[in-house]
C-alpha positions in Angstrom: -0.5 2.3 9.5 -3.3 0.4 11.1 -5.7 3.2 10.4 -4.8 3.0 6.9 -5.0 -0.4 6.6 -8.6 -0.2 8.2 -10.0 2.7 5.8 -8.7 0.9 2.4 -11.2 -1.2 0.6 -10.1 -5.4 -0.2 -8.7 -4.6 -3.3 -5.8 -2.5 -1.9 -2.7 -3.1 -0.1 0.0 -1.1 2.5 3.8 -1.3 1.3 6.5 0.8 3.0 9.2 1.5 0.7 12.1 4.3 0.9 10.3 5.3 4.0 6.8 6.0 3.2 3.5 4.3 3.0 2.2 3.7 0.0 -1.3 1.6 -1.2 -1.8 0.6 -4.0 -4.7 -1.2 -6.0 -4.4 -4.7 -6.8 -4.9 -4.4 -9.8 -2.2 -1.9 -10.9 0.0 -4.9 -10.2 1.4 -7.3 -12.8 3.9 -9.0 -10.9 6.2 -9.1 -7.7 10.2 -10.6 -8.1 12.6 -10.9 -5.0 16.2 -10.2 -5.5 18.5 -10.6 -2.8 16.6 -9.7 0.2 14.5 -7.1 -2.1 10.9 -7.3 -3.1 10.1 -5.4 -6.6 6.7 -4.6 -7.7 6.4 -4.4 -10.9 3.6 -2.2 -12.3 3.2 -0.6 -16.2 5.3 1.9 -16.1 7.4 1.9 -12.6 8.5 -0.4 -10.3 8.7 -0.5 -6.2 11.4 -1.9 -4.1 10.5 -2.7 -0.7 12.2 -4.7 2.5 9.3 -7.4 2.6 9.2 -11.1 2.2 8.1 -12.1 -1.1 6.3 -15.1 1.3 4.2 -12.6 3.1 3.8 -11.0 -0.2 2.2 -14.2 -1.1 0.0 -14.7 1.7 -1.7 -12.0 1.6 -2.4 -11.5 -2.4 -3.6 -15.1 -3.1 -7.0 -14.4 -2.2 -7.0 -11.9 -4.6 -5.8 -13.9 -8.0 -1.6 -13.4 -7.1 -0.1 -17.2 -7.9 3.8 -17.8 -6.8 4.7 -19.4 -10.4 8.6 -19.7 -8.9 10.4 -18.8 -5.7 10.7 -15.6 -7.0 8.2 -14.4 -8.9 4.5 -13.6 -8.0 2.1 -12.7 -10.7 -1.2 -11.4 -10.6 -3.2 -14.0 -12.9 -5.7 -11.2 -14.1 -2.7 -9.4 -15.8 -1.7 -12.6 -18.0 -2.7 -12.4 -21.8 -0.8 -15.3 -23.1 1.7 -18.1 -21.8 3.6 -20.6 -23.7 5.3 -24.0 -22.3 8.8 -24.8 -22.9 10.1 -28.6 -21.9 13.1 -29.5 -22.4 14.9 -33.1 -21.2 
C-alpha cells in the first residue's frame, strides 16, 4: 500500500474496498456520502463502498477542490454545474 501510494501522482488516491486496493483519479469523483458507518463514492456510472471516515475522507481531498457541504456529503467543487438556494423559516 505504501509503495502504491508513493508511485501515484497528486491527483490520485488509495481506497480499500471489498478487499482490494483501488486508486482512483480525483477527478472521476463527483461526490462522497456516509451512511451508517459506510463511505460511498459516487462516480458517473458506479459507486464504491468503503470502511473509511468520511473525516479522513475530507482531510485528505480538500487540497484538491473536495468541500464537506453537510456531515455527510463531500463534493468535489469541479464537478458542480449549477446550485440553487432553498430558505425556508
Amino acid at each position: 500500500d505504501d509503495y502504491i501510494a508513493t508511485v501515484t501522482d497528486h491527483e490520485t488516491i488509495l481506497v480499500k474496498a471489498n478487499d482490494e486496493a483501488h486508486v482512483i483519479n480525483l477527478n472521476d469523483i463527483n461526490y462522497l456520502e456516509v451512511s451508517r458507518k459506510d463511505t460511498y463514492i459516487y462516480f458517473k456510472d458506479k459507486c464504491l463502498k468503503c470502511h473509511r471516515t468520511i473525516s479522513s475522507f475530507e482531510t485528505e481531498l480538500e487540497p484538491y477542490g473536495f468541500v464537506r457541504v453537510h456531515r455527510s456529503f463531500i463534493v468535489n467543487i469541479r464537478k458542480i454545474v449549477s446550485f440553487d438556494t432553498i430558505f425556508s423559516l
